[in-house]
The first five atom37 places (N, CA, C, CB, O) and aatype in JSON, in Angstrom:
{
  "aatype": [20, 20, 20, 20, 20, 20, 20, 20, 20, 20, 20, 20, 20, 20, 20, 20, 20, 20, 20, 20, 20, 20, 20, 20, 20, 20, 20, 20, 20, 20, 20, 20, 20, 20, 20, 20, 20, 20, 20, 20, 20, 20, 20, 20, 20, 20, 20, 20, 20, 20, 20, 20, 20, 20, 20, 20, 20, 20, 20, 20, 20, 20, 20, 20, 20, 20, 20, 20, 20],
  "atom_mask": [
    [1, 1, 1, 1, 1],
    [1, 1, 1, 1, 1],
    [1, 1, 1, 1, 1],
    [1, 1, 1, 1, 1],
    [1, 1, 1, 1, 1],
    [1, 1, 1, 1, 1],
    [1, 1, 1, 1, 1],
    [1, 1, 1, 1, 1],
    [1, 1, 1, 1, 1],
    [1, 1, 1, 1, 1],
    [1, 1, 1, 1, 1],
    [1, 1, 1, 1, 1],
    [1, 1, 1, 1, 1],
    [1, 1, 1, 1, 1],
    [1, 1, 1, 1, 1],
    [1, 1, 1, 1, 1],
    [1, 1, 1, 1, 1],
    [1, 1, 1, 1, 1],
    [1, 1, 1, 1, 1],
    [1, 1, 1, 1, 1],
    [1, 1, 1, 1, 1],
    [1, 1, 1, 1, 1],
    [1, 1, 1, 1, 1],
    [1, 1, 1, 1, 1],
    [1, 1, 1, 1, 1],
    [1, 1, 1, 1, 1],
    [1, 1, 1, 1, 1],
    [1, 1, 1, 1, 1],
    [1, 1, 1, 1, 1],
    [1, 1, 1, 1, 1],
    [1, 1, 1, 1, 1],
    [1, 1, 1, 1, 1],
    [1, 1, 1, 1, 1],
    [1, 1, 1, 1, 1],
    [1, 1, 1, 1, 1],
    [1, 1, 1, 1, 1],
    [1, 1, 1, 1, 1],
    [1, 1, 1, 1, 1],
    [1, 1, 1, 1, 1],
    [1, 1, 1, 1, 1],
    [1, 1, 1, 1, 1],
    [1, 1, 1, 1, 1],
    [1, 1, 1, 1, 1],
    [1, 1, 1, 1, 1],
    [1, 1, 1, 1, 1],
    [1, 1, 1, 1, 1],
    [1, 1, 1, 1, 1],
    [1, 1, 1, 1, 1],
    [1, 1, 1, 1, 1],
    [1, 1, 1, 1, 1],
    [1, 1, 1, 1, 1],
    [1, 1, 1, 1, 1],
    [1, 1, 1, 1, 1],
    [1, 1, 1, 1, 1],
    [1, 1, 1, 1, 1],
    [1, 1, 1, 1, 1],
    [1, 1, 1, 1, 1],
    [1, 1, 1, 1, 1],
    [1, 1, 1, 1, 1],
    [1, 1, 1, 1, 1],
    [1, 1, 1, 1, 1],
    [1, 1, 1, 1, 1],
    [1, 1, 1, 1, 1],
    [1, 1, 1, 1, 1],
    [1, 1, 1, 1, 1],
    [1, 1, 1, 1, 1],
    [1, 1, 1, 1, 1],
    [1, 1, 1, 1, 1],
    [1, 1, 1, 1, 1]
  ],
  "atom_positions": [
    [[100.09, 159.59, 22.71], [101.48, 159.53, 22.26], [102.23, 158.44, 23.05], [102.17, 160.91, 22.44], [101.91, 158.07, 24.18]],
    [[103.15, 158.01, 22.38], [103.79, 156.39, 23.11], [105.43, 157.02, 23.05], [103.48, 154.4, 21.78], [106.15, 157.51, 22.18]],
    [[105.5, 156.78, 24.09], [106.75, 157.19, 24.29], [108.08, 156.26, 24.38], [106.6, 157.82, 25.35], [107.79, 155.34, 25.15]],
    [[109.09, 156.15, 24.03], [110.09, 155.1, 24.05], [111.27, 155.26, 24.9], [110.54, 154.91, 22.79], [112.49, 155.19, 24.7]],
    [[110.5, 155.51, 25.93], [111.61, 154.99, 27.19], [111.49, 153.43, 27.9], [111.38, 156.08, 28.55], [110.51, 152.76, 28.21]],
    [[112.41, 153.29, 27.97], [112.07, 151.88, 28.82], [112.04, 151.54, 30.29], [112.94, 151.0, 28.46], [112.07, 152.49, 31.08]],
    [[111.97, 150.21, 30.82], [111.72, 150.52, 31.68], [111.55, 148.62, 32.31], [110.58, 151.72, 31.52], [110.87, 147.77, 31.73]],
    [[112.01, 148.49, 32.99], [111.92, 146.61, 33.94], [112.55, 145.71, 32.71], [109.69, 145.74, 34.41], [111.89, 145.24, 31.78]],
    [[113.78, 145.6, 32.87], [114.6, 144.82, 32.01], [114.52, 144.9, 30.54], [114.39, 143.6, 32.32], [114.46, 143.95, 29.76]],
    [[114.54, 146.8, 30.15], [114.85, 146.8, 28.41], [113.53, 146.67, 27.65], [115.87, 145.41, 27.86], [113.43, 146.82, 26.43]],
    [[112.25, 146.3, 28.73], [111.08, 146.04, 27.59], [110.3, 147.29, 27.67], [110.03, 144.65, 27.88], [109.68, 147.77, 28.62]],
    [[110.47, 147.73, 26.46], [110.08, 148.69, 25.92], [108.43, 149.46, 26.13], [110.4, 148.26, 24.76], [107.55, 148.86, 25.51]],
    [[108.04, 150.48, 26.8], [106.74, 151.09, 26.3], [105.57, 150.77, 24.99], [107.18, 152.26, 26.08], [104.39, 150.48, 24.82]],
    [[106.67, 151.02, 24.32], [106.24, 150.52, 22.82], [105.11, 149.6, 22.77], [107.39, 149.77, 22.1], [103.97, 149.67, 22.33]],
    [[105.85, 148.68, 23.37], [104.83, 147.39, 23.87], [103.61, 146.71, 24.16], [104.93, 147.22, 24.52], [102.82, 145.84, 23.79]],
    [[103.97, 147.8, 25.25], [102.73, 147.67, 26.28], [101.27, 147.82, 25.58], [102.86, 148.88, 27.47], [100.34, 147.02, 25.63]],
    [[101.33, 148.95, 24.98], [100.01, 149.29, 24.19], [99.71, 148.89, 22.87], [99.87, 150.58, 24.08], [98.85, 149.41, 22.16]],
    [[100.7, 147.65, 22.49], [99.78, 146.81, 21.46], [98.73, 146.16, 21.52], [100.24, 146.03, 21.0], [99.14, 145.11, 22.02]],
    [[97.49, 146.03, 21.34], [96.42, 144.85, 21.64], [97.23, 143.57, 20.89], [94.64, 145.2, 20.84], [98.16, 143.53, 20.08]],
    [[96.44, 142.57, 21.56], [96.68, 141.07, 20.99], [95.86, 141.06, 20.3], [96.65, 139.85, 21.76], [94.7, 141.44, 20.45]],
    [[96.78, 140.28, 18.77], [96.31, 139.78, 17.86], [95.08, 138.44, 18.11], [97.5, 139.49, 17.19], [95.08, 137.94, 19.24]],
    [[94.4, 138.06, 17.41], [93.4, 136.51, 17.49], [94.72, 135.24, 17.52], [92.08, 136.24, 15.6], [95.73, 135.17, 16.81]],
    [[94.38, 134.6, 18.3], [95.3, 133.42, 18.37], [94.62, 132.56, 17.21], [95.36, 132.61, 19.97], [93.4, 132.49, 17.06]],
    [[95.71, 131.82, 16.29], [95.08, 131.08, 14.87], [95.15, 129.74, 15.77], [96.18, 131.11, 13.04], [95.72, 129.49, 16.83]],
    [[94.11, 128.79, 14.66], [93.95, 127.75, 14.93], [94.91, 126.67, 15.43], [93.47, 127.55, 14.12], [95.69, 126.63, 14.48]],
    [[95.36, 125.77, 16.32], [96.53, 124.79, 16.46], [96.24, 123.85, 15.17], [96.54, 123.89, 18.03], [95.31, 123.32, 14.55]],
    [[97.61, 123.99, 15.19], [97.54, 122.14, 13.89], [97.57, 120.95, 14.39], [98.93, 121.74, 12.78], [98.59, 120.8, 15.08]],
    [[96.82, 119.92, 14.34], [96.9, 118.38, 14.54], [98.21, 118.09, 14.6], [96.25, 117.51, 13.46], [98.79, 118.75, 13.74]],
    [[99.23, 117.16, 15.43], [100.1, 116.21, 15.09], [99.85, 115.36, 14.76], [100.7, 115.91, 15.64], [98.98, 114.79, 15.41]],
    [[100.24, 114.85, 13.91], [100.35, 112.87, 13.67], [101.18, 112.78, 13.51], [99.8, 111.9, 12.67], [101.97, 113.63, 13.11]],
    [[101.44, 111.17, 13.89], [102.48, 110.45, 13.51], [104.0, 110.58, 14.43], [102.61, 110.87, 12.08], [104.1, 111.02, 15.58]],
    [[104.92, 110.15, 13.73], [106.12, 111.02, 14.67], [106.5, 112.11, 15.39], [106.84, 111.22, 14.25], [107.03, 112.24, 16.49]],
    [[105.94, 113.27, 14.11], [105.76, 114.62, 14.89], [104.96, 114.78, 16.44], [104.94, 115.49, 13.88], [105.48, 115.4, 17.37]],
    [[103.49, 114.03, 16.52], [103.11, 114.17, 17.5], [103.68, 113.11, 18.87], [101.88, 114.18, 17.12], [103.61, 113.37, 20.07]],
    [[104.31, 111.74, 18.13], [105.57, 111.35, 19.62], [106.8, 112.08, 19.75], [106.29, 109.75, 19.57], [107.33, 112.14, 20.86]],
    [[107.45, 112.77, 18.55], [108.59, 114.09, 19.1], [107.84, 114.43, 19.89], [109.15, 115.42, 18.18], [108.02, 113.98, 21.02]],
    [[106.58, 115.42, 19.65], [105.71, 116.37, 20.67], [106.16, 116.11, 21.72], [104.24, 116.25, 20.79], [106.97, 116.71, 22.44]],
    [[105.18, 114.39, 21.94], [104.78, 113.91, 23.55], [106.12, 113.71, 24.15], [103.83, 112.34, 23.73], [106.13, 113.42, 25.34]],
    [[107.08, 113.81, 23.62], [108.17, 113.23, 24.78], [109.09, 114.68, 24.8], [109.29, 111.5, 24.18], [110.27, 114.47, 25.08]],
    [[108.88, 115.58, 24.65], [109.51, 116.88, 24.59], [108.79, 117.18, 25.54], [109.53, 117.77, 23.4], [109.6, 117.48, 26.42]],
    [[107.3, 117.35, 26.13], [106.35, 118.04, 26.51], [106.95, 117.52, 28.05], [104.75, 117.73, 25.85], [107.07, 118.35, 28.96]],
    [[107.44, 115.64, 28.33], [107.34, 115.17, 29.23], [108.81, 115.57, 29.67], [106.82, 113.9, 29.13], [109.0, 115.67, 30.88]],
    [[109.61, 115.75, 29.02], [110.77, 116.26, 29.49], [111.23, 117.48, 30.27], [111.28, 116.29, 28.64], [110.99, 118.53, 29.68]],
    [[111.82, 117.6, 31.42], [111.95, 119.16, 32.49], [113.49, 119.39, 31.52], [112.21, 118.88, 35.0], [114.42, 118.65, 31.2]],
    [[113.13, 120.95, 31.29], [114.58, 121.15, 30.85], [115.24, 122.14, 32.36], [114.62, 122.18, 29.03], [114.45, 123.02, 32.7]],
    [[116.19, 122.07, 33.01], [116.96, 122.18, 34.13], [117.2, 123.8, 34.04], [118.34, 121.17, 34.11], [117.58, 124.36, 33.01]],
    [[116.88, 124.59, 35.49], [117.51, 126.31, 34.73], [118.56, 126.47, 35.62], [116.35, 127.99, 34.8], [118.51, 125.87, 36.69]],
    [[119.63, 127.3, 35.29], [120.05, 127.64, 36.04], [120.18, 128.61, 37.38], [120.39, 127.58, 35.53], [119.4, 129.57, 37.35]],
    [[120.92, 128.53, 38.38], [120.34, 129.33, 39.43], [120.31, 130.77, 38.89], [121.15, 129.2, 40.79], [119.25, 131.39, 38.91]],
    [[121.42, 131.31, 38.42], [121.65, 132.53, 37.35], [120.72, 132.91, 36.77], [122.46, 132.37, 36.34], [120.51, 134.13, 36.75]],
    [[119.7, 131.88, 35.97], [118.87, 131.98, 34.66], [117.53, 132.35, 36.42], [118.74, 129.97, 33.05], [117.29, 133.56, 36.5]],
    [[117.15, 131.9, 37.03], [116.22, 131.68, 37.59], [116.3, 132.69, 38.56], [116.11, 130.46, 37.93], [115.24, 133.03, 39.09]],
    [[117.47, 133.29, 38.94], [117.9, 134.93, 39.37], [117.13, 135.88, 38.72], [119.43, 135.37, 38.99], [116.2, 136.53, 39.2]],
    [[117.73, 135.93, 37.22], [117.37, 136.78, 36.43], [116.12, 137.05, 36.39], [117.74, 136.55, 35.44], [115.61, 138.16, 36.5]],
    [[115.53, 135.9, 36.21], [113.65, 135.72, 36.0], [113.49, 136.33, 36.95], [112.69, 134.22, 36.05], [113.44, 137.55, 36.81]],
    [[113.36, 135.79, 38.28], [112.63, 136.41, 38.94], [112.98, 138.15, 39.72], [112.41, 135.35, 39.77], [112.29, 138.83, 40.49]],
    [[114.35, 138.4, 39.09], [114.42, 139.94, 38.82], [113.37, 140.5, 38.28], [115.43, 140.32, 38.0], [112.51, 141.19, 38.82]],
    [[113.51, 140.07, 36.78], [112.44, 140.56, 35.5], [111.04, 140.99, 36.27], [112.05, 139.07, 34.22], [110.51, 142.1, 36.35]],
    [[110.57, 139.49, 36.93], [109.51, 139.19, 37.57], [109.22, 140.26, 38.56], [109.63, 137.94, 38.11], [108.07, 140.68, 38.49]],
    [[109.8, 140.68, 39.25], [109.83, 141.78, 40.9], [110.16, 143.38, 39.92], [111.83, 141.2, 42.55], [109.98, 144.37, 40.62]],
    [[110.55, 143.64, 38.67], [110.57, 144.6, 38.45], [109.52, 144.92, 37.71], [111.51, 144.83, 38.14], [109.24, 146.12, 37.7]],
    [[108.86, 144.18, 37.09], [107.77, 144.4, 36.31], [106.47, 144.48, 37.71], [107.63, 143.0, 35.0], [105.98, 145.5, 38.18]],
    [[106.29, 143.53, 37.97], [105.19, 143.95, 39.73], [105.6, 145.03, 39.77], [105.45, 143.15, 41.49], [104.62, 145.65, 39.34]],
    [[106.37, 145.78, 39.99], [106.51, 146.86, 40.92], [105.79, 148.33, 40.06], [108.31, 147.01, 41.35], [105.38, 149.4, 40.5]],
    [[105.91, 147.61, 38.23], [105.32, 149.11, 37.45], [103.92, 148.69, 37.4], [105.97, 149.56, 35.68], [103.25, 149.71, 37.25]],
    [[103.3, 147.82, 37.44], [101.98, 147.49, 36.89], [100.92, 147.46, 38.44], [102.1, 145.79, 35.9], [101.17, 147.02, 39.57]],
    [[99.78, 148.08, 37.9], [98.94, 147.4, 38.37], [97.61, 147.17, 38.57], [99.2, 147.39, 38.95], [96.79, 148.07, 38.41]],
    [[97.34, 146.15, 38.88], [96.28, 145.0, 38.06], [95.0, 145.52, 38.95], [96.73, 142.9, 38.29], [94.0, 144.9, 38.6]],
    [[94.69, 146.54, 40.07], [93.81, 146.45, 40.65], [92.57, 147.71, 39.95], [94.37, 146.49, 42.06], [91.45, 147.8, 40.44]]
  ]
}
């Protein structure tokens, strides 16, 4: 039985016990699409200290339910 309480920032039980689906094949770029790609890929987008708070909240609350050993 799966229960729906939550639990380390709102993410749900529910969750946890889905298996992963097969990852599908990637598609080729060409052309423009694949220089949009390359220069998106090379670009750092900036976080904020706030945004990078949060994360690594998320981050230290989830460690604390799981574990991997």
């Amino acid at each position: 039985m799966i229960r729906m309480r939550t639990f380390a920032a709102g993410i749900s039980l529910k969750y946890v016990f889905i298996m992963a689906r097969p990852i599908k094949e990637t598609p080729i770029l060409y052309g423009e699409d694949a220089r949009r790609f390359e220069a998106r890929m090379k670009e750092r987008r900036r976080i904020s200290p706030e945004e990078r708070a949060e994360m690594k909240a998320t981050y230290e609350a989830l460690k604390s339910v799981c574990d991997f050993m």
